[in-house]
Backbone as JSON, one array per atom type, in Angstrom:
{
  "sequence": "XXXXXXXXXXXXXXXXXXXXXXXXXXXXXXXXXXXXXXXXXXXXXXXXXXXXXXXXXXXXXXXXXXXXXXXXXXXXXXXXXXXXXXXXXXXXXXXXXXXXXXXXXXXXXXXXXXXXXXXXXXXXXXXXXXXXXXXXXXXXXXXXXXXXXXXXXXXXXXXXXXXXXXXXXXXXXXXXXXXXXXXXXXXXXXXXXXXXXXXXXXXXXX",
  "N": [[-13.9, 70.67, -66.71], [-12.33, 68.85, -66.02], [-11.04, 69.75, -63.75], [-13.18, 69.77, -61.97], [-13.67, 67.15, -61.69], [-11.3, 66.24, -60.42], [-11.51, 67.88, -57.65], [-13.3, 66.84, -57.02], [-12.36, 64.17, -56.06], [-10.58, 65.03, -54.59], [-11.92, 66.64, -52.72], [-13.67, 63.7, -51.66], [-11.18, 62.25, -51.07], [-9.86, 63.81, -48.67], [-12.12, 62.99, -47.07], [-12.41, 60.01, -46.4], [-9.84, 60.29, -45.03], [-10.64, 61.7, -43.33], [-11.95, 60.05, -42.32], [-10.67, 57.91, -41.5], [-9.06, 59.03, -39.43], [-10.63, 59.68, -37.45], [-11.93, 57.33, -36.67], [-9.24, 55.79, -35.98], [-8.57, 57.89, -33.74], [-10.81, 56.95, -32.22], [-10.58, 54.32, -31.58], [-8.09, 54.3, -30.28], [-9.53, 55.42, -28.26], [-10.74, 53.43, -27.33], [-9.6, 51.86, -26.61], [-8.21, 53.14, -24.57], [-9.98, 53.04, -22.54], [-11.05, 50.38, -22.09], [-8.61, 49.44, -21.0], [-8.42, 51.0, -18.92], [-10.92, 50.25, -17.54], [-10.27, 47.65, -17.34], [-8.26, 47.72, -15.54], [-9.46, 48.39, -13.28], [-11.15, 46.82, -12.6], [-9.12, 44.74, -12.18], [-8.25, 45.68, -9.72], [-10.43, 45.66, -7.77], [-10.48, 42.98, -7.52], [-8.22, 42.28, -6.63], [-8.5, 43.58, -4.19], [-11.32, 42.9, -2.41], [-10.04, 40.08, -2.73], [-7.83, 40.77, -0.78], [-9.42, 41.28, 2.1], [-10.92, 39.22, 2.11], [-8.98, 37.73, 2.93], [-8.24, 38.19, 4.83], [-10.59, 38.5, 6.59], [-10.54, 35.34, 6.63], [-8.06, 34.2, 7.82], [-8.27, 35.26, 10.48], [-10.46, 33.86, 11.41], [-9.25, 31.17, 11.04], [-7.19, 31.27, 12.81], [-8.78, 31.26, 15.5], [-9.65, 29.03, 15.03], [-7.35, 26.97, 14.84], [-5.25, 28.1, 16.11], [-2.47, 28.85, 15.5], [-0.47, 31.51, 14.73], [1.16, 31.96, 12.86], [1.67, 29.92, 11.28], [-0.93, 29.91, 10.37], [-0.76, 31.93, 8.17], [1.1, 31.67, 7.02], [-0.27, 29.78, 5.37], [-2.1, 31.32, 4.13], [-1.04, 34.01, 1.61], [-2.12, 35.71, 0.74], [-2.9, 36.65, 3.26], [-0.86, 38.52, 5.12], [-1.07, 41.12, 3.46], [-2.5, 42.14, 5.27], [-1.92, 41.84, 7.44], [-0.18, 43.81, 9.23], [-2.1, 45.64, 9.86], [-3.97, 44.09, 11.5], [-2.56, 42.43, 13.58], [-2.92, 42.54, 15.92], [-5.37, 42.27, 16.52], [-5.49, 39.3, 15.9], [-4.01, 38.53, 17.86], [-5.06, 38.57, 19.66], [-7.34, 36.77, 19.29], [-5.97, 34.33, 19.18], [-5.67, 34.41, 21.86], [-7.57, 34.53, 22.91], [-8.99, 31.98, 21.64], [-7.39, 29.99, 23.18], [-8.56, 30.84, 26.05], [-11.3, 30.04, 25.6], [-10.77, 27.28, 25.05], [-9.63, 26.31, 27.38], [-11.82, 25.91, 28.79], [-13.02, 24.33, 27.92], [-14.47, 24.66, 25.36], [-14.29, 24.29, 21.64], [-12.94, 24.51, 17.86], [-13.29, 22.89, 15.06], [-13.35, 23.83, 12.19], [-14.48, 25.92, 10.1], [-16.4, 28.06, 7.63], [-16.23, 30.79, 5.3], [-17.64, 33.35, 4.13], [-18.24, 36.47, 1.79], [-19.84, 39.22, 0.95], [-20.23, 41.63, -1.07], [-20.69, 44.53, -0.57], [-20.39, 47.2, -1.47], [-17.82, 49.15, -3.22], [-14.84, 51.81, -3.29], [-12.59, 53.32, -5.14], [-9.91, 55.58, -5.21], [-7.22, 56.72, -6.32], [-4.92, 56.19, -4.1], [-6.08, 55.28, -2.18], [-8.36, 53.48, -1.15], [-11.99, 51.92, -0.16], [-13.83, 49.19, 1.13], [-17.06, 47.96, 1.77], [-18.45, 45.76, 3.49], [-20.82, 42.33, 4.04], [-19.69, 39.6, 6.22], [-20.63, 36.37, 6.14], [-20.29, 33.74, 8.19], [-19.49, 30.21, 9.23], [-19.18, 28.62, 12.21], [-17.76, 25.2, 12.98], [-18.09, 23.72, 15.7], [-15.51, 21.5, 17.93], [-16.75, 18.35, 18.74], [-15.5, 16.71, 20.13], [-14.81, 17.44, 22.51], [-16.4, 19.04, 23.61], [-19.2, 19.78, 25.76], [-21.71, 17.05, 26.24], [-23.92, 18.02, 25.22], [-23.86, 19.92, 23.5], [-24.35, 22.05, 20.47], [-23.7, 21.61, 17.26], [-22.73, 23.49, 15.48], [-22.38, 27.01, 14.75], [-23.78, 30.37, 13.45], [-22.26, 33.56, 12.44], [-23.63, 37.02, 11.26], [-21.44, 39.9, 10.16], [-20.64, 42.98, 9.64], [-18.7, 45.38, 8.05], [-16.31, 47.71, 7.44], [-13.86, 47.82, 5.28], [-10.74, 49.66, 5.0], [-8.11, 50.68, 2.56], [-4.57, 51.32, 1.74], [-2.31, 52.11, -0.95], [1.03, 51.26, -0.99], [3.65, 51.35, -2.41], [3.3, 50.17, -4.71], [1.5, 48.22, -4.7], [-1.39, 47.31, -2.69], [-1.9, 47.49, 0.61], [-4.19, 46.33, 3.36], [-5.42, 48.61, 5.66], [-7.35, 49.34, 7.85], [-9.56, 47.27, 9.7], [-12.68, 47.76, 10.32], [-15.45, 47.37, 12.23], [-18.68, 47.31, 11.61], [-21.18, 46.76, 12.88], [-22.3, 44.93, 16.38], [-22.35, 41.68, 16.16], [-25.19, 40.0, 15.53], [-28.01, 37.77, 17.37], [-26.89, 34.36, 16.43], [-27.28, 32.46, 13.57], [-28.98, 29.53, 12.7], [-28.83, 25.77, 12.79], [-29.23, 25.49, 15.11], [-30.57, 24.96, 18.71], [-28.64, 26.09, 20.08], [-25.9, 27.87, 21.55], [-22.17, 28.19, 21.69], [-21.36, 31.0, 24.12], [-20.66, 34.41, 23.22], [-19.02, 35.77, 25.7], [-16.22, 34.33, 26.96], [-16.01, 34.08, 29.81], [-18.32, 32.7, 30.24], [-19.75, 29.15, 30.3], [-21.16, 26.66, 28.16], [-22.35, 24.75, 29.97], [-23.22, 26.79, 32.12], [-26.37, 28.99, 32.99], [-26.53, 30.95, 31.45], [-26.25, 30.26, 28.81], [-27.94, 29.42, 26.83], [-28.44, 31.01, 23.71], [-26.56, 32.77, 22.67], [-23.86, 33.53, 21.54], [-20.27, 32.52, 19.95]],
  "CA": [[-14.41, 69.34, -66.35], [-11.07, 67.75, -65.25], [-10.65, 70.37, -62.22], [-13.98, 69.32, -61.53], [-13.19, 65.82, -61.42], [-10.24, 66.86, -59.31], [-11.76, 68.84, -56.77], [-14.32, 66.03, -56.34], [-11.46, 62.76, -56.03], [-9.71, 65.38, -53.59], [-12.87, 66.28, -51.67], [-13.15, 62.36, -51.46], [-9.92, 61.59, -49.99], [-10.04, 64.36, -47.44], [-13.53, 63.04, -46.4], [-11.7, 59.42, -46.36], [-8.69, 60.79, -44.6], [-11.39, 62.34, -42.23], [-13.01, 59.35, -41.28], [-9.54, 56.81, -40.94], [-8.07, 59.58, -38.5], [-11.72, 59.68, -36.63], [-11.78, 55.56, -36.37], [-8.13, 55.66, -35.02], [-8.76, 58.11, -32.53], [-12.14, 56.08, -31.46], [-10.06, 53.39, -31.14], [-7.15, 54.84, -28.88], [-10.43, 56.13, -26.56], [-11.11, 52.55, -26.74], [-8.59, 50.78, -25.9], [-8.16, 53.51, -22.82], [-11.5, 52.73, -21.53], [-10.99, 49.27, -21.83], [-7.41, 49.47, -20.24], [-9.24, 51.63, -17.19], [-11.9, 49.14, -16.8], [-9.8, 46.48, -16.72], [-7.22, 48.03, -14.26], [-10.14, 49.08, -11.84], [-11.33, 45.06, -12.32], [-8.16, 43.93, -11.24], [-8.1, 46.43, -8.46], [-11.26, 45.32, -7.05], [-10.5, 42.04, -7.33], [-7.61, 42.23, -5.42], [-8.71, 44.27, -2.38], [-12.55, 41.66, -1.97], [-8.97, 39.06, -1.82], [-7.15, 40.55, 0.88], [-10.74, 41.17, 2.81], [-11.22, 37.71, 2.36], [-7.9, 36.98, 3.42], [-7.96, 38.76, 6.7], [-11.67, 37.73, 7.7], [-10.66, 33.67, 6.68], [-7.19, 34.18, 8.83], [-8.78, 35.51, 11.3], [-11.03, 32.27, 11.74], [-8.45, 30.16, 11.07], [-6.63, 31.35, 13.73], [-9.81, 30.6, 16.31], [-9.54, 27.18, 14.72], [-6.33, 25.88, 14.67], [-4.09, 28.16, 16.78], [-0.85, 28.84, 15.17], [-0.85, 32.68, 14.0], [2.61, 31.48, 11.57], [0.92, 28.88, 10.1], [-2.4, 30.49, 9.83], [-0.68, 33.28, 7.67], [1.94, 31.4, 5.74], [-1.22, 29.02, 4.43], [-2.51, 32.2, 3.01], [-0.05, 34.62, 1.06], [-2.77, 37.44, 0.82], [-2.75, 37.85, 4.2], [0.58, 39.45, 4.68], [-1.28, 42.53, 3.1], [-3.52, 42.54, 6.21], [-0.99, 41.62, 9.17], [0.21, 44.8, 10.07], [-3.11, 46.36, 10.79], [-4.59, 43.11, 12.3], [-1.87, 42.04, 14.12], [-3.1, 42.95, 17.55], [-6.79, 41.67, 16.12], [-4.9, 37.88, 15.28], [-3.35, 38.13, 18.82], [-6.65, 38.77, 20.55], [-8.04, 35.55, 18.94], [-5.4, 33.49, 19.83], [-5.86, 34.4, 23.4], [-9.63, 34.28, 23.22], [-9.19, 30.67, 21.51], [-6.62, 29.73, 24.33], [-9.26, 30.95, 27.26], [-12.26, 28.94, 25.5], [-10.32, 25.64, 25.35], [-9.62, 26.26, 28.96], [-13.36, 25.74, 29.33], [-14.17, 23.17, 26.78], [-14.49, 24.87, 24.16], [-13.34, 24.47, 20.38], [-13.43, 24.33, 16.85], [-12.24, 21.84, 14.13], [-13.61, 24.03, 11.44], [-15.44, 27.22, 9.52], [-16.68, 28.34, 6.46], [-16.52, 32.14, 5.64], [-18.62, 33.91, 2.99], [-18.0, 37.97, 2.01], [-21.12, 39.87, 0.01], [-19.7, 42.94, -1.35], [-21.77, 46.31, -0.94], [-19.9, 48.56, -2.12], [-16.26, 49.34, -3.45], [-14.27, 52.71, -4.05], [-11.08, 53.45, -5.29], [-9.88, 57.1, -5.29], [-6.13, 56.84, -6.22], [-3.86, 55.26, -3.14], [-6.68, 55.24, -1.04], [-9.89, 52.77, -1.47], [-12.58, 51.66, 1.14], [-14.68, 47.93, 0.84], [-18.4, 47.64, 2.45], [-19.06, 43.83, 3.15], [-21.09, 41.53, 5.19], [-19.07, 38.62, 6.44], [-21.12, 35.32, 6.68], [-19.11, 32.88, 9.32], [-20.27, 29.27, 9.99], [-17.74, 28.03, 12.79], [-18.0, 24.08, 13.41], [-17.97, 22.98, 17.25], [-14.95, 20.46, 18.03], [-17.73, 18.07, 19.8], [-14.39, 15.92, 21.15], [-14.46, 18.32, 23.91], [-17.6, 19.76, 24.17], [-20.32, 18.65, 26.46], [-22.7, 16.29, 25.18], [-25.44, 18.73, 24.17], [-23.26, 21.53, 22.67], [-24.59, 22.76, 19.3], [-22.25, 21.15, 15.69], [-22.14, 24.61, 14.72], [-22.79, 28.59, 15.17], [-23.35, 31.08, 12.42], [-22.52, 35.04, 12.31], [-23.48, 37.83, 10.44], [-21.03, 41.06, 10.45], [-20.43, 44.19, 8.96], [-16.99, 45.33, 7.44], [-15.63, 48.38, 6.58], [-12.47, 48.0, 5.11], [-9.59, 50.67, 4.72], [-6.77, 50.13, 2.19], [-3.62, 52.45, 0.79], [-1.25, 51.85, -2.2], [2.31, 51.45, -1.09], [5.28, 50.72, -3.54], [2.52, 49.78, -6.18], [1.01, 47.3, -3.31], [-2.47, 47.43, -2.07], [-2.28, 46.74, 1.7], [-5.2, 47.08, 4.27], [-5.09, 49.88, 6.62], [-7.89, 49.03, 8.66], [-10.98, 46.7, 9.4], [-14.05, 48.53, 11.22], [-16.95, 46.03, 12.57], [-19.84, 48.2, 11.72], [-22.06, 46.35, 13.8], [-22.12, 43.73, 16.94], [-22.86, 40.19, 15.58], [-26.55, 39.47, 16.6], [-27.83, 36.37, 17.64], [-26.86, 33.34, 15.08], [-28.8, 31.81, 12.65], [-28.1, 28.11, 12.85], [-29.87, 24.88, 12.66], [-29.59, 24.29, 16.7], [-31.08, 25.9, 19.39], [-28.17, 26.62, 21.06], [-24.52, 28.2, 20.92], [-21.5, 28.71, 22.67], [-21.28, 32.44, 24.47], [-19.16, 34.99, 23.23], [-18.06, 35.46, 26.77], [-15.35, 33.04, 27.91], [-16.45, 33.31, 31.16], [-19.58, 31.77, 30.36], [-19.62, 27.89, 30.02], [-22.24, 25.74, 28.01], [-23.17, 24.1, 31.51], [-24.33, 27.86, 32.42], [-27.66, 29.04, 32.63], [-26.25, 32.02, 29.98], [-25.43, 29.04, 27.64], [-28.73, 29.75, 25.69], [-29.22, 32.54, 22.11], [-25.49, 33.59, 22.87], [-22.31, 32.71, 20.46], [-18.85, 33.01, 20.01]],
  "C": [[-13.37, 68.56, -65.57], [-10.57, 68.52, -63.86], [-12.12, 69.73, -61.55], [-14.02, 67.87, -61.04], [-12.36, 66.28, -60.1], [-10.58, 66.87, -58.01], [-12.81, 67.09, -56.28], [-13.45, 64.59, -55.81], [-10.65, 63.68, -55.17], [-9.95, 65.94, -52.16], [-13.11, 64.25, -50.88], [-12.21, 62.05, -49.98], [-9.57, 62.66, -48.73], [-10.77, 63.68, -46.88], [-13.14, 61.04, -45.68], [-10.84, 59.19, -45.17], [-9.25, 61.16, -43.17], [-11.94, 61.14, -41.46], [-11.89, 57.96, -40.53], [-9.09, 58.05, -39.96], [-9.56, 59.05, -37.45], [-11.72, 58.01, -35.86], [-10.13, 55.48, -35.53], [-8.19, 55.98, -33.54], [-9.61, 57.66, -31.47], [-11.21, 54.59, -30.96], [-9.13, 53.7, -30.02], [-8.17, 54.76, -28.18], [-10.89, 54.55, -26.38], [-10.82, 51.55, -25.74], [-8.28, 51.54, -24.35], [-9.08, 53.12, -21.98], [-11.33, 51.23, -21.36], [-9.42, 48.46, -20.85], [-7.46, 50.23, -18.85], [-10.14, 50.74, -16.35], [-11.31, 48.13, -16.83], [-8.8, 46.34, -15.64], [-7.97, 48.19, -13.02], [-10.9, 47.8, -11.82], [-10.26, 44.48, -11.52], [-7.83, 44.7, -9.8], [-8.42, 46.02, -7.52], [-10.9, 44.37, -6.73], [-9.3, 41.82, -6.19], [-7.56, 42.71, -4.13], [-9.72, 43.28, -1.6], [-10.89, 40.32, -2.03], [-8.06, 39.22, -0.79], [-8.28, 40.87, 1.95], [-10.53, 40.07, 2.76], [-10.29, 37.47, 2.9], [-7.71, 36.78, 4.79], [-8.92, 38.54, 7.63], [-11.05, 35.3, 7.86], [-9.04, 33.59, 7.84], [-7.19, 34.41, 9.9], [-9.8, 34.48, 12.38], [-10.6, 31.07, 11.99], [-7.53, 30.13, 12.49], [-7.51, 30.52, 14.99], [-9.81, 29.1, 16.46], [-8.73, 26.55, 15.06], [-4.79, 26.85, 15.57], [-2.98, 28.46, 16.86], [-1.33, 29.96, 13.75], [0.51, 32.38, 12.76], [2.11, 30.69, 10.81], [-0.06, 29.37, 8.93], [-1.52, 31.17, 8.29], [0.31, 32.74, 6.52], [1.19, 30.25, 4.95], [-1.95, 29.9, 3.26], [-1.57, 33.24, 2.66], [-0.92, 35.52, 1.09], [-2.72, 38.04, 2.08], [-1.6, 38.67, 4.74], [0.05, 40.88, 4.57], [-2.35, 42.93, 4.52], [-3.04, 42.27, 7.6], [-0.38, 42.6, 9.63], [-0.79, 45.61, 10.6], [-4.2, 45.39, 11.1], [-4.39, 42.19, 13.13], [-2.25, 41.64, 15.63], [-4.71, 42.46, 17.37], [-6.31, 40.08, 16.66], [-4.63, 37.78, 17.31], [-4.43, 37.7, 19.67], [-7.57, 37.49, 20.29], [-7.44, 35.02, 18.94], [-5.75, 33.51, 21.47], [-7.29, 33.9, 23.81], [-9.64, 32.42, 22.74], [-8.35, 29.88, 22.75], [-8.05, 29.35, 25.89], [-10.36, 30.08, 27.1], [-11.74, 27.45, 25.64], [-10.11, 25.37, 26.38], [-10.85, 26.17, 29.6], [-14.06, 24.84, 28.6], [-14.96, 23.67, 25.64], [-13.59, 25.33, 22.79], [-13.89, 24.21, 19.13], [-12.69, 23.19, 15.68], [-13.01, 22.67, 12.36], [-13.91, 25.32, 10.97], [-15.65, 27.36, 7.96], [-17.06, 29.7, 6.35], [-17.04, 32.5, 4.0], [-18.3, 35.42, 2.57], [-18.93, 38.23, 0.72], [-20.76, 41.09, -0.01], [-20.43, 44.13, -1.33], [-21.32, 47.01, -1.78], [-18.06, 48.77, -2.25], [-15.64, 51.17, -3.84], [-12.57, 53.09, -3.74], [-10.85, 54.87, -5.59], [-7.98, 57.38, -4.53], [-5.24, 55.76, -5.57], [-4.61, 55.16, -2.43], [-7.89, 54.55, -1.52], [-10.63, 52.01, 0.43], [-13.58, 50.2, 0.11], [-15.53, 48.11, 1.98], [-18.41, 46.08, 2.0], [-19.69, 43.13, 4.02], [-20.15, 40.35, 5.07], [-20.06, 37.53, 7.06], [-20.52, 34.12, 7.5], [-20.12, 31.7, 9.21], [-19.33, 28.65, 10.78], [-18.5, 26.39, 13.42], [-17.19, 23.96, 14.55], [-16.77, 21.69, 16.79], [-15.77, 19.46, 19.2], [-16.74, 17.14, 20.36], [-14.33, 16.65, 22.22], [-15.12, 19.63, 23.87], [-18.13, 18.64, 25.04], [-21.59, 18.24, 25.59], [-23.51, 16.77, 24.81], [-24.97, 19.97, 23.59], [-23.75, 21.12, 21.0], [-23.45, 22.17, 18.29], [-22.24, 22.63, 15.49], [-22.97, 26.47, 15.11], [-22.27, 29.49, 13.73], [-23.41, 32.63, 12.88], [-22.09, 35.87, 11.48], [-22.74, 39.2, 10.62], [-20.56, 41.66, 8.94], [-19.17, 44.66, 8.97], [-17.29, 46.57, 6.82], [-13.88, 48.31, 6.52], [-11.8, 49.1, 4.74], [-8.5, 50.0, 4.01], [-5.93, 51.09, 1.43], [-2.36, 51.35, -0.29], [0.02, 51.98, -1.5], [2.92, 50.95, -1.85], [4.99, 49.79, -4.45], [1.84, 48.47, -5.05], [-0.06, 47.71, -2.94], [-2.47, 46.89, -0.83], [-3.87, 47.21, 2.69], [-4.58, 47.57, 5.48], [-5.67, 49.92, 7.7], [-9.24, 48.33, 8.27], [-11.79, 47.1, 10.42], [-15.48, 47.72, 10.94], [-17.58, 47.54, 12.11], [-20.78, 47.78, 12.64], [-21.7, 45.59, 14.75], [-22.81, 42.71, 16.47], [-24.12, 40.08, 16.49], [-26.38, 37.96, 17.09], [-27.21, 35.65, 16.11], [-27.63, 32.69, 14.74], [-28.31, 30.44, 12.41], [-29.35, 26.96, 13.16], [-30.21, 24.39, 14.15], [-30.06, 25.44, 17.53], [-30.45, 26.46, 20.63], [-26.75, 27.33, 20.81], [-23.36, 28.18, 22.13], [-21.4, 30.1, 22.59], [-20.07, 33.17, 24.09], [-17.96, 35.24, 24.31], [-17.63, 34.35, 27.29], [-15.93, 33.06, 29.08], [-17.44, 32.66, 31.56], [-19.49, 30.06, 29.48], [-21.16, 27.3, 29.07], [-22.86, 25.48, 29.38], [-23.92, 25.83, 32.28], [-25.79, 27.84, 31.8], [-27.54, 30.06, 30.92], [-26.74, 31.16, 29.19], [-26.35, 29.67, 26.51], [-28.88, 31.04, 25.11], [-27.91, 33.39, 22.71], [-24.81, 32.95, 22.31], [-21.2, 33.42, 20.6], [-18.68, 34.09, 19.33]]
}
């Protein structure tokens, strides 16, 4: 009777023994999963912020002119100035050639709608539309220019891991910006060489 006892208070504490190791190890797998999904949260989050960084610096530039400024107002972009460098320059010049024609901006508002994200190591890619609304400087427009012009584009981003660092690698328009969707019925032309006072002028934007 007393081995019997025994055997049963030593079945028990195996069965016990069996289920505190089982709960531990469920826990470790938890805490990994929850230490994966929160590393591949903060991942994301920081790549949709240097995207954002590099489409809103990119605007800003258009706006206001001063690629040093632009860039030391935002600290993310940094991760996006060596492979948009020659982008940034290209929209200084392009804002340069429009003001040489009367046209400018005193503003924008940029938007980014995420498609799609993947991360695969040192190497991740971002799908995004970029919503733009750029406000007209009407101090030096002509009197019937348009307050504002909106466009929709397509973004693939490229970005690699250096020295624990996520920079971007590259940004690829997927599409050309259609017309804009905007409350006026008119815009300024993406081509500089076309003026408001042209016939172009009309269902063409910057």
């Amino acid at each position: 009777m007393f081995k019997s006892k025994l055997i049963i208070v030593t079945s028990s504490l195996f069965l016990i023994s069996g289920l505190t190791v089982t709960k531990v190890v469920q826990a470790k797998q938890n805490n990994q999963n929850n230490h994966t999904q929160t590393s591949a949260s903060y991942t994301e989050t920081e790549l949709i912020g240097i995207a954002k960084a590099a489409i809103q610096t990119e605007n800003d530039i258009l706006v206001n002119g001063n690629i040093i400024a632009v860039l030391n107002r935002n600290p993310r972009s940094s991760r996006a100035k060596v492979a948009l460098q020659k982008r940034f320059e290209k929209t200084l010049e392009r804002r340069k050639f429009l003001a040489n024609r009367k046209i400018g901006f005193k503003g924008f508002q940029t938007k980014l709608e995420i498609k799609n994200i993947q991360i695969n190591g040192d190497i991740a890619t971002l799908e995004a539309k970029e919503k733009t609304i750029l406000d007209y400087d009407l101090s030096v427009m002509p009197p019937d220019a348009p307050k504002t012009t909106e466009s929709h584009t397509d973004h693939l981003f490229s970005f690699l891991l250096r020295n624990g660092q996520w920079e971007l690698s590259s940004d690829q328009l997927l599409n050309v910006p259609g017309l804009p969707t905007k409350p006026d019925e008119k815009s300024v032309p993406v081509d500089p060489s076309v003026t408001p006072a042209d016939t172009k002028f009309q269902g063409m934007r910057v």
